[in-house]
N, C-alpha and C positions, 0 to 999 in steps of 0.2 A: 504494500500500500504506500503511497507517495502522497504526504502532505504537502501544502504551498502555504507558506507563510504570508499572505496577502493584509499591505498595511490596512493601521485602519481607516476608517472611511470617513473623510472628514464631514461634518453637519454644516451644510452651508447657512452664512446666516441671513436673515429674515429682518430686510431693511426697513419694511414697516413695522413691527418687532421692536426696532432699536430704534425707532423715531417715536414708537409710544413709551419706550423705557427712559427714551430722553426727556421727555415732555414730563415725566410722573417725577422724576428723580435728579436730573441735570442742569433742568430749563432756569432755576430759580438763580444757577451763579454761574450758568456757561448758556443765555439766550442769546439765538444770533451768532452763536459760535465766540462768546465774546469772556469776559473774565470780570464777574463782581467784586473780587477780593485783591486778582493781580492782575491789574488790568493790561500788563506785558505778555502773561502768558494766557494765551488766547485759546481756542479751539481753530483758529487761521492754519493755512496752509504753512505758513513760511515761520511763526513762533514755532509751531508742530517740530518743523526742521531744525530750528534752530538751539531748542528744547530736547532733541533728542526723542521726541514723541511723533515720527514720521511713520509710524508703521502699525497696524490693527494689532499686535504685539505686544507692543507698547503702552499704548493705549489700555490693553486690556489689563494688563500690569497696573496702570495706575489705576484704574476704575477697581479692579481688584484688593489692592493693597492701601490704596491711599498714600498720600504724602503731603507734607507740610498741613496746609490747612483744608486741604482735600480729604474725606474722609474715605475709609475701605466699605467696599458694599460687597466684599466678601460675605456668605450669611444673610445679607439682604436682597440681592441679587441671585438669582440660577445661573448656572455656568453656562448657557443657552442666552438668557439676559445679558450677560457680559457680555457675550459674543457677538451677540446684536447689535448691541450697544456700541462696539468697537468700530466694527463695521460700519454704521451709521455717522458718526462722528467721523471715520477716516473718509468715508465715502460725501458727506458735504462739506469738510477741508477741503477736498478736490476741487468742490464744485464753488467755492465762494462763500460758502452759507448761502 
C-alpha cells in the first residue's frame, strides 16, 4: 500500500467575513483604514510596508497577539475570523480603502 502525504488544504478566506469582523471589532480605531491612537500607523498600503505589516501574515500576527496598545483577539476571534480579517485589511490596503 502507498500512502501520499498531501499538504494541507489551505481554507480560503471569506472577504465578506472579514469586512463584517472589521466593522464589529476594528472599525472603532482603524475606520477608513486609518489609526485612532497612532495616527502614523495606519491600515494604508505604504505604513503596512513601512511597518513591516505588508503581508496577510503579519497582519494576522498582530490581530492575533496584539501589541502596544492594540489589543490580542486571540480567544475573541476564531482562527477562521482572523483569517478573514487579515485578508480583508490586506486586501483594501491594496485597494486604497
Amino acid at each position: 500500500m502507498i500512502m501520499l502525504m498531501l499538504p494541507p488544504v489551505a481554507i480560503a478566506a471569506d472577504l465578506g467575513n472579514g469586512a463584517r469582523v472589521f466593522t464589529n471589532n476594528c472599525a472603532s480605531c482603524h475606520m477608513g483604514g486609518g489609526n485612532v491612537v497612532n495616527r502614523a500607523k495606519t491600515l494604508k498600503q505604504e505604513a503596512l510596508e513601512q511597518y513591516g505589516m505588508a503581508s496577510e501574515d503579519a497582519i494576522k500576527t498582530q490581530v492575533t497577539q496584539g501589541k502596544n496598545a492594540m489589543p490580542a483577539f486571540k480567544g475573541r476571534l476564531s482562527a477562521q475570523q482572523i483569517e478573514d480579517v487579515a485578508a480583508y485589511v490586506f486586501d483594501q490596503s491594496a485597494k486604497g480603502w
